[in-house]
N, C-alpha and C positions, 0 to 999 in steps of 0.2 A: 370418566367418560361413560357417557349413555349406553346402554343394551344395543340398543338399535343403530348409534352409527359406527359400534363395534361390527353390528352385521352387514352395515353398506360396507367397511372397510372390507370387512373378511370376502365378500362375494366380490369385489373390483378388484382382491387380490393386493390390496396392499397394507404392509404387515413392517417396513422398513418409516422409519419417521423421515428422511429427505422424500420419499412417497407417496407415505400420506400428507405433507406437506404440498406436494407441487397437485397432489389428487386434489384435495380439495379448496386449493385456488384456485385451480380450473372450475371446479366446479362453482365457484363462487361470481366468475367469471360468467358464466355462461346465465346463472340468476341473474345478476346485476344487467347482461345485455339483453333479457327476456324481460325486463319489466319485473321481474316476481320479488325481488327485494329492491331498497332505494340506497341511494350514497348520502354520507355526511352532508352537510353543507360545507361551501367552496374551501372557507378560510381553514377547515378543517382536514384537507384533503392532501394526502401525501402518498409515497408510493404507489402500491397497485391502485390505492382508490382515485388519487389523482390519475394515473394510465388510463381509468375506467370511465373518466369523466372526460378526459380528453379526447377517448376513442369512439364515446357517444356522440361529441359535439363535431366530431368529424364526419362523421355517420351521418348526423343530423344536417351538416349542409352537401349530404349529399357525392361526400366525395368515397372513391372506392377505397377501402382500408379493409386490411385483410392481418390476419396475424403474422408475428414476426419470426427469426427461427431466433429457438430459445436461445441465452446468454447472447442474443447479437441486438437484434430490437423488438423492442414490445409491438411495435406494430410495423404497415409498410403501408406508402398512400402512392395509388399507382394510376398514372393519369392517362385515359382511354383519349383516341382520336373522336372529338367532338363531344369531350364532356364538358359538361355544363354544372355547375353547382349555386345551390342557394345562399342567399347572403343574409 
């Protein structure tokens, strides 16, 4: 493991591997929904990366999705009075 993301772990305080596990899929999470990194292509796409592709294309027509609470669901799409979404 590199120097350096020994020291983002050490300053985010996590030191336990189920911790730094869920640390930095969040944090991969948050790359992949900013644009700064990209995903596989489709046929290659399983677990979180498929999650991550589903919840952009959700996003992308526009519908509200918001995260899920852990171990129940990955996401939640919650339909406002008078939305409208892209097709």
């Amino acid at each position: 493991m590199s120097q350096e993301l020994k020291g983002i772990l050490f300053t985010a305080g996590k030191s336990e591997v189920e911790a730094v596990k869920e640390y930095l899929l969040s944090q991969l999470k948050v790359l992949q929904k900013n644009g700064d990194i990209a995903l596989d292509q489709d046929k290659n796409l399983t677990g979180l990366l498929l999650e991550l592709c589903v919840y952009q294309l959700f996003q992308q027509a526009g519908l509200n999705i918001y995260e899920g609470r852990t171990g129940q669901e990955d996401f939640l799409i919650i339909a406002e009075e008078n939305d409208e979404f892209k097709v």
